[in-house]
Backbone as XML, in Angstrom:
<?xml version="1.0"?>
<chain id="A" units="angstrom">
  <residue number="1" name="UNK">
    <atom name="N" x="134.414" y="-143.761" z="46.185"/>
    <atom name="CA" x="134.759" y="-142.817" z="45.143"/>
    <atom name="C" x="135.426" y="-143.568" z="43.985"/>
  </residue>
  <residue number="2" name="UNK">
    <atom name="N" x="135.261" y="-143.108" z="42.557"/>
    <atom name="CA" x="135.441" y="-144.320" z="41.424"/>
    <atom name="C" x="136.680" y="-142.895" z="41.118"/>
  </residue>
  <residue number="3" name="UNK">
    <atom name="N" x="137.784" y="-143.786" z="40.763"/>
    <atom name="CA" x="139.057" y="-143.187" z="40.411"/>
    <atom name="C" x="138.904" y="-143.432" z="38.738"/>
  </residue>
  <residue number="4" name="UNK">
    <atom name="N" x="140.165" y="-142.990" z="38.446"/>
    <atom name="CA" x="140.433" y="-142.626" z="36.906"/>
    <atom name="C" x="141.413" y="-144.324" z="36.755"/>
  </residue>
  <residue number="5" name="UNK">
    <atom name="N" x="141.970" y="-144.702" z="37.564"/>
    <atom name="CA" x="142.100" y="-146.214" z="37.641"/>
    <atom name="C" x="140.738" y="-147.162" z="37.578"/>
  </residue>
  <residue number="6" name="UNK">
    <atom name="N" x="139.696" y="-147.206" z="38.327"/>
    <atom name="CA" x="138.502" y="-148.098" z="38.177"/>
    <atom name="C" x="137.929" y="-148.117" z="37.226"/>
  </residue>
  <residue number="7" name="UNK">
    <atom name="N" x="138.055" y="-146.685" z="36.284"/>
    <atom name="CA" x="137.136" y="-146.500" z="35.215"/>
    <atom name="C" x="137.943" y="-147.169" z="33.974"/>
  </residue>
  <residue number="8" name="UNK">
    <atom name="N" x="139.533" y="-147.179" z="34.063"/>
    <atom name="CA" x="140.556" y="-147.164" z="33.166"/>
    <atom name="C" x="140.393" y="-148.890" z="32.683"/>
  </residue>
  <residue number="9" name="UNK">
    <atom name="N" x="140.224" y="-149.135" z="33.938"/>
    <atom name="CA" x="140.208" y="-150.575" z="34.355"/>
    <atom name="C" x="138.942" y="-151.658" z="33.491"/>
  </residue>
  <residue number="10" name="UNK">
    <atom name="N" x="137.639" y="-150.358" z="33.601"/>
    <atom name="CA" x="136.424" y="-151.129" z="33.477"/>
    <atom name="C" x="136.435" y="-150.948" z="32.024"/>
  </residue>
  <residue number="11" name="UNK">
    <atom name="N" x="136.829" y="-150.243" z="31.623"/>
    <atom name="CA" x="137.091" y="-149.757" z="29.679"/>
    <atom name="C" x="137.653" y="-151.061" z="29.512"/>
  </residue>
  <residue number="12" name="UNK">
    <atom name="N" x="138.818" y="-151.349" z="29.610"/>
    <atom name="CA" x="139.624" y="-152.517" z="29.741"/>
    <atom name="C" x="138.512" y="-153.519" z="29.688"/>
  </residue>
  <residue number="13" name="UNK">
    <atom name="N" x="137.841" y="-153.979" z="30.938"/>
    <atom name="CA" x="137.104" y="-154.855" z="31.126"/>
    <atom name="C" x="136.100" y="-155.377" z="30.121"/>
  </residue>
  <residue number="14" name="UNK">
    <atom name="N" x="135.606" y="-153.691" z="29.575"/>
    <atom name="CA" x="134.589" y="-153.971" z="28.653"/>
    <atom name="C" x="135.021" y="-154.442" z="27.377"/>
  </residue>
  <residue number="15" name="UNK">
    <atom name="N" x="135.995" y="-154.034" z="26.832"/>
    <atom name="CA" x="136.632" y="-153.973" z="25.546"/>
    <atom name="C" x="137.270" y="-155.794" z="25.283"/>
  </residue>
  <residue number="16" name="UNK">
    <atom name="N" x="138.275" y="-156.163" z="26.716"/>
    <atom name="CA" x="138.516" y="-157.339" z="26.323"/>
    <atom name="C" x="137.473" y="-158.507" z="26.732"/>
  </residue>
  <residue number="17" name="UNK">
    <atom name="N" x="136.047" y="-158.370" z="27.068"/>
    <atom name="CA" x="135.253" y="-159.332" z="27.184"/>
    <atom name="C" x="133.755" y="-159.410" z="26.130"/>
  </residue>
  <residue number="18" name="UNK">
    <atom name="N" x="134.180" y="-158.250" z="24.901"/>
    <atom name="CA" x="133.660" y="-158.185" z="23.981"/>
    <atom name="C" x="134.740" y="-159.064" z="23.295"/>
  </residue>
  <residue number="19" name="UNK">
    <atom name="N" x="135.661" y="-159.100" z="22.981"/>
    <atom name="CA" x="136.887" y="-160.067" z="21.888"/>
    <atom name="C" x="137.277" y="-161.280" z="22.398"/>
  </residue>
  <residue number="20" name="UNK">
    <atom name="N" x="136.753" y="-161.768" z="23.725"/>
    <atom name="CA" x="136.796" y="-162.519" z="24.096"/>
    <atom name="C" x="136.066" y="-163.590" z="23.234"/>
  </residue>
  <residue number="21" name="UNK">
    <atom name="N" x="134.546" y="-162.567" z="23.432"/>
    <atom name="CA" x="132.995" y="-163.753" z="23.057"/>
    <atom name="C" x="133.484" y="-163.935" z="21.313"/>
  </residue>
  <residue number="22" name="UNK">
    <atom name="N" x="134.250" y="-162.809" z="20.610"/>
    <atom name="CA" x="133.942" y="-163.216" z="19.213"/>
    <atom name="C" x="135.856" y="-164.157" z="19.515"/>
  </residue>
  <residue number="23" name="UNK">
    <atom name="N" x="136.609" y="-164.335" z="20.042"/>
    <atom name="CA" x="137.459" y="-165.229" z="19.691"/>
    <atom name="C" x="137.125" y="-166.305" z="19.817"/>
  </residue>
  <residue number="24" name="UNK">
    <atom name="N" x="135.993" y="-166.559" z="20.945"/>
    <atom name="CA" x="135.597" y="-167.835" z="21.235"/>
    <atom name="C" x="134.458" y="-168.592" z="20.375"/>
  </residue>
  <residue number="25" name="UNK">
    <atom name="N" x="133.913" y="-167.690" z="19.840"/>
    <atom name="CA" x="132.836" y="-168.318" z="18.612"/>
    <atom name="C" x="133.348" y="-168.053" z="17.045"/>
  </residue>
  <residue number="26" name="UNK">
    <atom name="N" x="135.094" y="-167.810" z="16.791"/>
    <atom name="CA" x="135.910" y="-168.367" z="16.016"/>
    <atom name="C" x="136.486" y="-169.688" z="16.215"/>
  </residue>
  <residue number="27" name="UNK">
    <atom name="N" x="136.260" y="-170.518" z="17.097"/>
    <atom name="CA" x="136.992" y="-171.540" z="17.675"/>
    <atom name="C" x="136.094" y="-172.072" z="16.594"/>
  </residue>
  <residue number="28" name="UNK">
    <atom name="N" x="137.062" y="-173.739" z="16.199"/>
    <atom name="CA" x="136.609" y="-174.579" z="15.622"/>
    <atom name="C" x="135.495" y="-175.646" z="16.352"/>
  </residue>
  <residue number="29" name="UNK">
    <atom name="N" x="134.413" y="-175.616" z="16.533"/>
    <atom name="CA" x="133.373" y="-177.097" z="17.498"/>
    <atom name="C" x="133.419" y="-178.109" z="16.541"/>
  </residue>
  <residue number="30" name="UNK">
    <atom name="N" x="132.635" y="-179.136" z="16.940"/>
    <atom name="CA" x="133.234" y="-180.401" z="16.477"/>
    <atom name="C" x="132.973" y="-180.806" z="15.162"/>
  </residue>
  <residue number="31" name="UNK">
    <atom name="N" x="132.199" y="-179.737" z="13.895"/>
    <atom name="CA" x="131.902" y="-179.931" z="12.958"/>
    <atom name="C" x="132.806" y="-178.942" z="12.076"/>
  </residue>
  <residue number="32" name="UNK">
    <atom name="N" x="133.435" y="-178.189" z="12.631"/>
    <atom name="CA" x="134.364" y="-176.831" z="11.966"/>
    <atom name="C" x="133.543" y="-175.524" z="12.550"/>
  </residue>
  <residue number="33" name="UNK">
    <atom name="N" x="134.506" y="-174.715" z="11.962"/>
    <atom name="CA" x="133.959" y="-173.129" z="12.390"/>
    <atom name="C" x="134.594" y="-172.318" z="11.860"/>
  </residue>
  <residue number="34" name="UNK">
    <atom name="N" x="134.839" y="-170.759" z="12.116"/>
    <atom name="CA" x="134.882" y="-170.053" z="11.364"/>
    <atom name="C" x="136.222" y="-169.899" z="11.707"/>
  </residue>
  <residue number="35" name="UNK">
    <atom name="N" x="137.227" y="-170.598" z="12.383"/>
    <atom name="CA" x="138.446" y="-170.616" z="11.851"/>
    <atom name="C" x="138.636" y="-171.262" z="11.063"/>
  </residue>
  <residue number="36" name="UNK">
    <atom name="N" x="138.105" y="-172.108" z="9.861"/>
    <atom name="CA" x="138.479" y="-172.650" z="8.798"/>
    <atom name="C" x="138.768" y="-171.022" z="7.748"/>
  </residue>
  <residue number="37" name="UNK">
    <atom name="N" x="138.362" y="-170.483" z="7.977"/>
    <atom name="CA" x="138.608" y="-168.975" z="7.378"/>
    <atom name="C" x="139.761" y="-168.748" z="7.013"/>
  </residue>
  <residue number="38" name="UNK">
    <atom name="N" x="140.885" y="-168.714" z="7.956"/>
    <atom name="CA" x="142.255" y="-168.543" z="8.091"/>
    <atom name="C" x="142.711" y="-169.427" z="8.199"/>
  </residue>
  <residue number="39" name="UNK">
    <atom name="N" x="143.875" y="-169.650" z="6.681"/>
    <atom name="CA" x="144.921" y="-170.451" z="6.944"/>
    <atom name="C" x="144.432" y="-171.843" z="7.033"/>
  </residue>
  <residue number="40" name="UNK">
    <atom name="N" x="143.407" y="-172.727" z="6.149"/>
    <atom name="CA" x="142.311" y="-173.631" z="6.740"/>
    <atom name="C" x="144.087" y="-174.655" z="5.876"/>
  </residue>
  <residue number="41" name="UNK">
    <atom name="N" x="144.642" y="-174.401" z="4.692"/>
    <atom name="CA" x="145.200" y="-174.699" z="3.729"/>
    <atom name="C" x="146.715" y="-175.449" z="4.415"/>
  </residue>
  <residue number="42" name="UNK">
    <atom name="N" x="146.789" y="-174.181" z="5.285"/>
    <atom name="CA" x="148.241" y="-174.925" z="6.181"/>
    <atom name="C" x="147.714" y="-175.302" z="7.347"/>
  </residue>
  <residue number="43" name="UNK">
    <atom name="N" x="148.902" y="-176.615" z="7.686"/>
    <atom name="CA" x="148.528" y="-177.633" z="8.666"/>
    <atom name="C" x="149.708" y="-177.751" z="9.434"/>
  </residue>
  <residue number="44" name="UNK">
    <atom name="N" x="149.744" y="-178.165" z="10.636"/>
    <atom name="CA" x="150.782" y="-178.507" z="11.556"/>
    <atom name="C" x="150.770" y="-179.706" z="11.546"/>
  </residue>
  <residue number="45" name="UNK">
    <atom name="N" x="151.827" y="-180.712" z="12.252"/>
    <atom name="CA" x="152.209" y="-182.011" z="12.319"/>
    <atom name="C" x="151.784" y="-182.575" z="13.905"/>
  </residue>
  <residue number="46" name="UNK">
    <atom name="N" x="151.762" y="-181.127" z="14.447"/>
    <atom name="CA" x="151.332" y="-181.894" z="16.117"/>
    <atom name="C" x="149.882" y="-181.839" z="16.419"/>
  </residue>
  <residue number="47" name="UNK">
    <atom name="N" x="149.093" y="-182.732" z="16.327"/>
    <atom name="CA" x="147.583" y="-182.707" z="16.025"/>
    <atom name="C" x="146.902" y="-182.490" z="15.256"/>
  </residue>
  <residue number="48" name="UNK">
    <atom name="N" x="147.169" y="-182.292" z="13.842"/>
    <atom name="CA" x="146.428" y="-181.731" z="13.208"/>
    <atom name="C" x="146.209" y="-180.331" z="13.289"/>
  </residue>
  <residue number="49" name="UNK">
    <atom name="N" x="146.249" y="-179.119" z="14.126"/>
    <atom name="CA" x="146.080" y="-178.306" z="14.648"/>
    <atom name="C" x="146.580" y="-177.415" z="13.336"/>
  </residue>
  <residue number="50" name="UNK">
    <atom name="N" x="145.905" y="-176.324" z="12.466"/>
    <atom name="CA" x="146.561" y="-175.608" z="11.808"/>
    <atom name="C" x="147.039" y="-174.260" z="12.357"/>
  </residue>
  <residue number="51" name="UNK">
    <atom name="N" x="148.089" y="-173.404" z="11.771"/>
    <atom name="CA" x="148.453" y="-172.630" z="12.204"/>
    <atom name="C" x="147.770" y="-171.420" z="12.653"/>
  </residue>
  <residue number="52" name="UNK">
    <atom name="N" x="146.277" y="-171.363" z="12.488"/>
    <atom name="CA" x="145.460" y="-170.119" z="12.526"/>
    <atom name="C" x="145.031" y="-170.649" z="13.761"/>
  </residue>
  <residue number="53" name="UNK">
    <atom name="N" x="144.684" y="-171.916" z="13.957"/>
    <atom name="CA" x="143.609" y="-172.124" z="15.610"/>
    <atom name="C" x="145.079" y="-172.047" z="16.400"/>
  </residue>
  <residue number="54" name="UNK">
    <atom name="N" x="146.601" y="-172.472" z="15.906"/>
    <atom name="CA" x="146.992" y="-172.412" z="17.229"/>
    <atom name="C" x="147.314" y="-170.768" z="18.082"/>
  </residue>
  <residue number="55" name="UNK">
    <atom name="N" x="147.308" y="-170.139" z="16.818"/>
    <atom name="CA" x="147.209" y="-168.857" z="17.035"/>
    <atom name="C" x="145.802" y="-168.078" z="17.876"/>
  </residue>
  <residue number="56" name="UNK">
    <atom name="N" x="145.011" y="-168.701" z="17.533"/>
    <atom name="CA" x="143.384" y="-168.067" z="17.749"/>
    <atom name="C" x="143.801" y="-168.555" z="19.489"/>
  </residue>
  <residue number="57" name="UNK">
    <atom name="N" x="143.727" y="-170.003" z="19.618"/>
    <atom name="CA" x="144.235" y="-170.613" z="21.070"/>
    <atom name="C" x="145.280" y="-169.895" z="21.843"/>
  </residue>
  <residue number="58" name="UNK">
    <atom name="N" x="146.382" y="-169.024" z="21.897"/>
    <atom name="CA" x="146.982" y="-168.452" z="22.232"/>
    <atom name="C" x="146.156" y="-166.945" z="22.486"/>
  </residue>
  <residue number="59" name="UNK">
    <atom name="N" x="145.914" y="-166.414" z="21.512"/>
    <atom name="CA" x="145.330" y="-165.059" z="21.519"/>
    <atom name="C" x="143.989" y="-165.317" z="22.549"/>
  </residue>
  <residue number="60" name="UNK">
    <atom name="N" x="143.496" y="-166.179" z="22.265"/>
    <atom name="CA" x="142.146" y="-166.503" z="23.485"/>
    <atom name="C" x="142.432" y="-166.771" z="24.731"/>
  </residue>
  <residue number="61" name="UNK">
    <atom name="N" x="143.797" y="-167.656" z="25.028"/>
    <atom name="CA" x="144.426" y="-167.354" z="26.545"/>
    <atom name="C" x="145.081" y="-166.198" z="27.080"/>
  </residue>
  <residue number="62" name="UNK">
    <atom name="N" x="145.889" y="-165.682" z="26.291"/>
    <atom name="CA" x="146.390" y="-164.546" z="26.746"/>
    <atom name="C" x="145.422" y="-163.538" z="26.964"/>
  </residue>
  <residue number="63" name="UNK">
    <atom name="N" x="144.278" y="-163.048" z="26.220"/>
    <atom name="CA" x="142.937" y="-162.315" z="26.100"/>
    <atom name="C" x="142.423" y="-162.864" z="27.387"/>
  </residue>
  <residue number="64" name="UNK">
    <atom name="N" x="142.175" y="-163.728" z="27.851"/>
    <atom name="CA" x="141.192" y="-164.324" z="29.333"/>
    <atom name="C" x="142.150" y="-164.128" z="30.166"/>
  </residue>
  <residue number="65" name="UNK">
    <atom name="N" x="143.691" y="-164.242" z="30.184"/>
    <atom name="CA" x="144.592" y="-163.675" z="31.215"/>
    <atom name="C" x="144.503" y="-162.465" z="31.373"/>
  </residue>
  <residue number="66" name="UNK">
    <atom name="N" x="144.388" y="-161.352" z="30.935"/>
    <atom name="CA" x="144.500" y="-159.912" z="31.091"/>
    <atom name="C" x="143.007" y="-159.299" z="31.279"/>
  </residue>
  <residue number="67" name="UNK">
    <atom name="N" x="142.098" y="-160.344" z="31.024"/>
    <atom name="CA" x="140.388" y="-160.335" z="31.614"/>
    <atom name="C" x="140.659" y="-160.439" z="32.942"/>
  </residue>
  <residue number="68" name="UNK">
    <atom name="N" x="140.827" y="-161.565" z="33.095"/>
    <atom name="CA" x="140.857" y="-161.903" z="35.002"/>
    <atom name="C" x="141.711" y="-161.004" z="35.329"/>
  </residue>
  <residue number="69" name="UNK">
    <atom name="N" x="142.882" y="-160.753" z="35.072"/>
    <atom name="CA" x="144.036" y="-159.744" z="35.849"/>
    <atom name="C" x="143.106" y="-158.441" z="36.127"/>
  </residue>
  <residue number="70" name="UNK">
    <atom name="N" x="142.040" y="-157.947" z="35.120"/>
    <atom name="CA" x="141.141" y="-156.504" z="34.998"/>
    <atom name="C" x="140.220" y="-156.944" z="36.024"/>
  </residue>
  <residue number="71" name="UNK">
    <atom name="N" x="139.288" y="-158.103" z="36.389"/>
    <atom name="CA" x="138.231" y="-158.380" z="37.206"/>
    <atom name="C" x="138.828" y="-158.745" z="38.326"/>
  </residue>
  <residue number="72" name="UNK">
    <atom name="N" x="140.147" y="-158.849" z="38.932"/>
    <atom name="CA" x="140.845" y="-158.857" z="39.884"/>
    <atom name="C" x="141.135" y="-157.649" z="40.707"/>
  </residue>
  <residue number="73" name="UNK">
    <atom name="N" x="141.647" y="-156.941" z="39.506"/>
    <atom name="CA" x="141.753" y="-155.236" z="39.971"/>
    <atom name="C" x="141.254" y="-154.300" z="40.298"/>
  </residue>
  <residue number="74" name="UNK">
    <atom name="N" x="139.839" y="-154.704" z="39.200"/>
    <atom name="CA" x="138.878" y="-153.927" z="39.902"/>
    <atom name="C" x="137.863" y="-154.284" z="41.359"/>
  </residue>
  <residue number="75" name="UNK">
    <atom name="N" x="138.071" y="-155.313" z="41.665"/>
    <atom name="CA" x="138.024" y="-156.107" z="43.086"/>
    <atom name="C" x="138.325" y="-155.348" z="43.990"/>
  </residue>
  <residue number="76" name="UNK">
    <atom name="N" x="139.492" y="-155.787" z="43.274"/>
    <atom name="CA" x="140.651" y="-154.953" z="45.048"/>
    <atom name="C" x="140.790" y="-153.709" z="44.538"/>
  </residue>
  <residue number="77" name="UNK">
    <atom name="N" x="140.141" y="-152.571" z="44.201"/>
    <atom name="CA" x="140.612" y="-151.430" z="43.958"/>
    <atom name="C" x="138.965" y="-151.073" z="44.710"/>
  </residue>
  <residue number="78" name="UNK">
    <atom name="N" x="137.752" y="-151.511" z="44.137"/>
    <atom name="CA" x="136.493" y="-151.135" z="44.413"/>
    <atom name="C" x="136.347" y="-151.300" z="46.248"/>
  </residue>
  <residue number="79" name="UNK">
    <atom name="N" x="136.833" y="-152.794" z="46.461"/>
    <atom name="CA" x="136.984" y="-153.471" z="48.215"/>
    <atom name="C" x="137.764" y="-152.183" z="48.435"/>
  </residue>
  <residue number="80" name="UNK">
    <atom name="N" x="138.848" y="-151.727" z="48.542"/>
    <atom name="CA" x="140.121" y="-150.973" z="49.482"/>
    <atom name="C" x="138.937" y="-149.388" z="49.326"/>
  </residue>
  <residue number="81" name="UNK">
    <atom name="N" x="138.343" y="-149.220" z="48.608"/>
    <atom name="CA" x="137.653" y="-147.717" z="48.430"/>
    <atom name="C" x="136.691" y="-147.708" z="49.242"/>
  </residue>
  <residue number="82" name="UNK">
    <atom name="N" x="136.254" y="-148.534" z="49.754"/>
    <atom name="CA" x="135.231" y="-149.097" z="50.347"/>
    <atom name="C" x="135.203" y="-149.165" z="51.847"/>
  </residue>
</chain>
C-alpha cells in the first residue's frame, strides 16, 4: 500500500533529480561552462575557484545529499510495506 509518505517522498525524488541534472551541466568542464555566467568577474585566492562554482559545488552536494537521503527512504519505507 503506497502512503502519503512514499508519494511525498517520490515528489521529492522527482523534483531534486531534475536540479540535480541542470546543476551538474552548470559545472565548469575543462574548457568552461555555463558557470562562467555568474560572478565569472570575482575570483577566490584558494584555486582559482570563483565565488559562483564554489557555491554551485556546495548547492550540488547538499542537492545529492537530500537525493540519496529520498532514495533511501523510499527503500525502507517501500521494503517494510512489503
Amino acid at each position: 500500500m503506497i502512503t502519503a509518505l512514499t508519494i511525498a517522498l517520490a515528489v521529492i525524488l522527482v523534483i531534486t533529480s531534475v536540479l540535480l541534472v541542470v546543476l551538474i551541466l552548470l559545472h565548469r568542464g575543462k574548457g568552461g561552462g555555463l558557470s562562467d555566467l555568474f560572478g565569472s568577474g570575482v575570483s577566490s585566492d584558494l584555486g582559482g575557484l570563483t565565488v559562483a562554482e564554489k557555491n554551485l559545488d556546495r548547492l550540488t552536494v547538499g542537492l545529492g545529499l537530500v537525493w540519496a537521503a529520498c532514495i533511501v527512504a523510499v527503500g525502507l519505507l517501500v521494503s517494510s510495506a512489503a
